[in-house]
N, C-alpha and C positions, 0 to 999 in steps of 0.2 A: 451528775451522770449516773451514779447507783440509784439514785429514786426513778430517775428515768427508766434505766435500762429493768428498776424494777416491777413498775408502771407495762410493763411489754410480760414478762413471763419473769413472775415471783424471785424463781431461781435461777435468771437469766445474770445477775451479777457475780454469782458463784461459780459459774463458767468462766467470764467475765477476766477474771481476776489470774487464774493461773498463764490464763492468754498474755496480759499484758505483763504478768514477770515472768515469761518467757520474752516477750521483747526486750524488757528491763535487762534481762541475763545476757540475749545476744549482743547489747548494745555494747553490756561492759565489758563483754569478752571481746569483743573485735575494736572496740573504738576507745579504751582506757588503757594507755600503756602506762606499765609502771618506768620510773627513772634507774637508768643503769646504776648500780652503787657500786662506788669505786674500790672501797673494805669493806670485808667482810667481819662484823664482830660476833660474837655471841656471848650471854651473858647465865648465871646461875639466877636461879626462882629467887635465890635470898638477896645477889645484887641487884637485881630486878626489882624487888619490893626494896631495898635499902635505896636505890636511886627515885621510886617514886615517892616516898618517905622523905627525902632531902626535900624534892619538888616543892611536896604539899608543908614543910616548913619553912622554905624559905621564901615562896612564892604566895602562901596559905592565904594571905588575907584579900587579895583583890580574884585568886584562883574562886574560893568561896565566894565572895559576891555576887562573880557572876553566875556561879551554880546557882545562886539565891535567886538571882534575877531573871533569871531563865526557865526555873521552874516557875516563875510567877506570870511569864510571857502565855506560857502553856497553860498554866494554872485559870487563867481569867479566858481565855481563848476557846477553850472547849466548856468554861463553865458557862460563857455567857452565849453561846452556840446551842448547850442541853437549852437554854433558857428562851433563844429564841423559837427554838422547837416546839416545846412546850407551850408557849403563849399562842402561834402561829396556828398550832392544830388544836387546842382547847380554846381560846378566846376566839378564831378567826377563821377556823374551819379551812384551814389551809393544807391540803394531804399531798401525797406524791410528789411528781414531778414540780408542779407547780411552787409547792413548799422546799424543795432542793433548791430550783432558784433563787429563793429570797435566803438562803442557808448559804448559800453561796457569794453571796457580795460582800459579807466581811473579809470570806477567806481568798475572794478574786483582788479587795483592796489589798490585803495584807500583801499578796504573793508580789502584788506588782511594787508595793513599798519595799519589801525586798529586795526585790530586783534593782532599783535605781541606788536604793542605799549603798547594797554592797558594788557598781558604779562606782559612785563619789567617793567611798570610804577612802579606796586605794589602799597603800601602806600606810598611809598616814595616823597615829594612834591617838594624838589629841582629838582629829576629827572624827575616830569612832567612837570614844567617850562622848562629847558632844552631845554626838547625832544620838546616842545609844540614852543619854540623857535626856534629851529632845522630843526622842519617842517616847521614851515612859512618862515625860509627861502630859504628853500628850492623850496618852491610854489614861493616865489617873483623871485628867481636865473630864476627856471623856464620860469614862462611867460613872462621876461625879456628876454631870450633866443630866446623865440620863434618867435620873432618878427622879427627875422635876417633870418628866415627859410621859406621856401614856399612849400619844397617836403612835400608830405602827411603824409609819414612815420616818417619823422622828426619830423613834427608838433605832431602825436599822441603819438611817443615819449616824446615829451618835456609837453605834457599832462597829459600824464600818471606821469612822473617825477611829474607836479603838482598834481597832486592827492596823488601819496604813502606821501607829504609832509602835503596835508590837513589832510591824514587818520589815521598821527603821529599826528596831532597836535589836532586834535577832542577830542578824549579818553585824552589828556592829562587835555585839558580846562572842561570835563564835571566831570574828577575824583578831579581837581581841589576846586569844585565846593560842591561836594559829601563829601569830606574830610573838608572842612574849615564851613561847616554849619550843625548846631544841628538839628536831625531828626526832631523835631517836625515843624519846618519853611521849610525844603529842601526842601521839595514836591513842595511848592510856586515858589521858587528861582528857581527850575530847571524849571518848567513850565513857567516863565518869560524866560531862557534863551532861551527856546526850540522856545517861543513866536520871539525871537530872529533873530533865527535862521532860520526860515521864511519869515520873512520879507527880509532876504537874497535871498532866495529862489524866491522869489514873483519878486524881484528884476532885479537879474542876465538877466533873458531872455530879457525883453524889454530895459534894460539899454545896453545892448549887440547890439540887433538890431540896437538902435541907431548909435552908436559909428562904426558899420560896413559901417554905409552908408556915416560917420564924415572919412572915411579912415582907414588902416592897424594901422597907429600909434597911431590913438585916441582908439583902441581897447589895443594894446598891449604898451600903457601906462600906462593906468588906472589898467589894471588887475595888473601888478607889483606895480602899486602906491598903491592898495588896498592892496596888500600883506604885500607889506614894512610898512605899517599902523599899519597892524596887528600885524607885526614884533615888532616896535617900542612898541607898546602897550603891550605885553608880557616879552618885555624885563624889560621898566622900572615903570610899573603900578604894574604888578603881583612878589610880594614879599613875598612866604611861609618861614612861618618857618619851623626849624630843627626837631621839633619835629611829630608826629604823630597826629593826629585827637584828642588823650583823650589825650594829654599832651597840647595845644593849644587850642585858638578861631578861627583858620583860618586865621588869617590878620596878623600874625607873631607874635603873644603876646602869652608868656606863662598866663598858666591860676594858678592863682595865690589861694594857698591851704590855706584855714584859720589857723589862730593864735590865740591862749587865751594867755591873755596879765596877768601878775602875780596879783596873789590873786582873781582870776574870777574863777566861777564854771566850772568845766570840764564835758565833759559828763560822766556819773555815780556817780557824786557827787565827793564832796571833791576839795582842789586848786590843779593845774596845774600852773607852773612857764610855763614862756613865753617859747613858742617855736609851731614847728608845730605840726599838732596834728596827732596823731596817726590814720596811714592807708592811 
């Protein structure tokens, strides 16, 4: 849509743009309500970092992964995007609008692999690992591939294949995420991962440059070695449990229901013999 609209008048997308986050704005003003909160708490700057400091120790090892895996989603995503660019308007004399389009099928595959992913995932957190495993290897199979290939249509093939595997595997790591941390921290945690995921971002393009000018194979070994990273890291970092978000902590531990131990007051008076407690 930006090559196009830039195709019409240069600076016709920089109009463009404060137009549609004005829509963006009205949308979430009138049509995102927040949830009534029943308490109200608030907390000090130091229990605030001391609670996100528990998080990131007791949670730290599958929390980190998925940072890892997510900056790599991004990371290969925008590097091999600078790269079809590059090829499309120097090997194949492809400009404007016309070169938007073929820029655009990886990231129309991905959008819609997202979409059906987070679908199927549900609550369910065996099936996000899985899928979120699925994709990535799918992405590494991918840009593994494509490094055997030179026709164009191949390559945006074996592209787009990377993409519907990053656009499984995204909604997998962010539901991941959403399900194993208590509302009151999430907000933080996914703001770190999102922080993440940018720096992937920031990344891909000039780490890509380079490796184009290092040869065909220093590009299209790194993007599958970044993959299979990711791979590796989802497989055996990321361990949900069985159960649901309110049956669980996230890191695979049931959360464990208190006990009144015999001859101790129960709640509404009177003893309770040992056992769990009612509700």
């Amino acid at each position: 849509m930006g090559a196009f609209l830039g195709a019409l008048l240069w600076y016709l997308p920089f109009i463009t743009i404060p137009v549609l986050c004005l829509i963006s704005f009205l949308l979430v003003l009138f049509l995102v309500k927040s949830p009534r909160s029943m308490s109200k708490s608030s907390s000090t700057v130091h229990e605030f970092l001391s609670g996100i400091r528990d998080i990131l120790r007791q949670k730290g090892r599958w929390l980190y992964a998925i940072f890892a895996a997510g900056c790599i989603c991004m990371f290969v995503t925008f590097g091999v995007l600078f790269y079809l660019s590059e090829i499309l308007e120097l090997k194949y004399g492809l400009r404007g609008s016309l070169k938007g389009l073929v820029l655009a099928i990886p990231l129309a595959l991905l959008c819609l692999a997202s979409y059906g992913a987070g679908k199927l995932i549900g609550n369910n957190k065996k099936r996000m690992k899985w899928l979120g495993f699925g994709g990535m290897s799918l992405l590494t199979a991918a840009m593994a591939a494509a490094g055997f290939f030179k026709g164009i249509a191949v390559i945006v093939g074996l592209l787009g294949a990377g993409g519907i595997g990053i656009g499984i595997a995204l909604p997998c790591l962010d539901a991941l995420i959403t399900e194993g941390i208590d509302k009151e921290n999430r907000g933080t945690i996914t703001s770190l991962y999102s922080s993440m995921r940018f720096i992937g971002v920031s990344l891909g393009p000039p780490v890509v440059s380079l490796l184009m000018n290092a040869g065909r194979w220093a590009l299209f070994g790194t993007m599958p070695g970044a993959g299979a990273a990711g791979l590796l890291l989802t497989l055996f970092a990321i361990k949900p449990s069985k159960g649901s978000k309110d049956e669980n902590n996230g890191n695979g531990e049931a959360r464990k229901k208190p006990e009144f131990q015999a001859g101790t007051a129960a709640p509404g008076g009177g003893l309770r013999r040992k056992g769990r407690a009612p509700g």
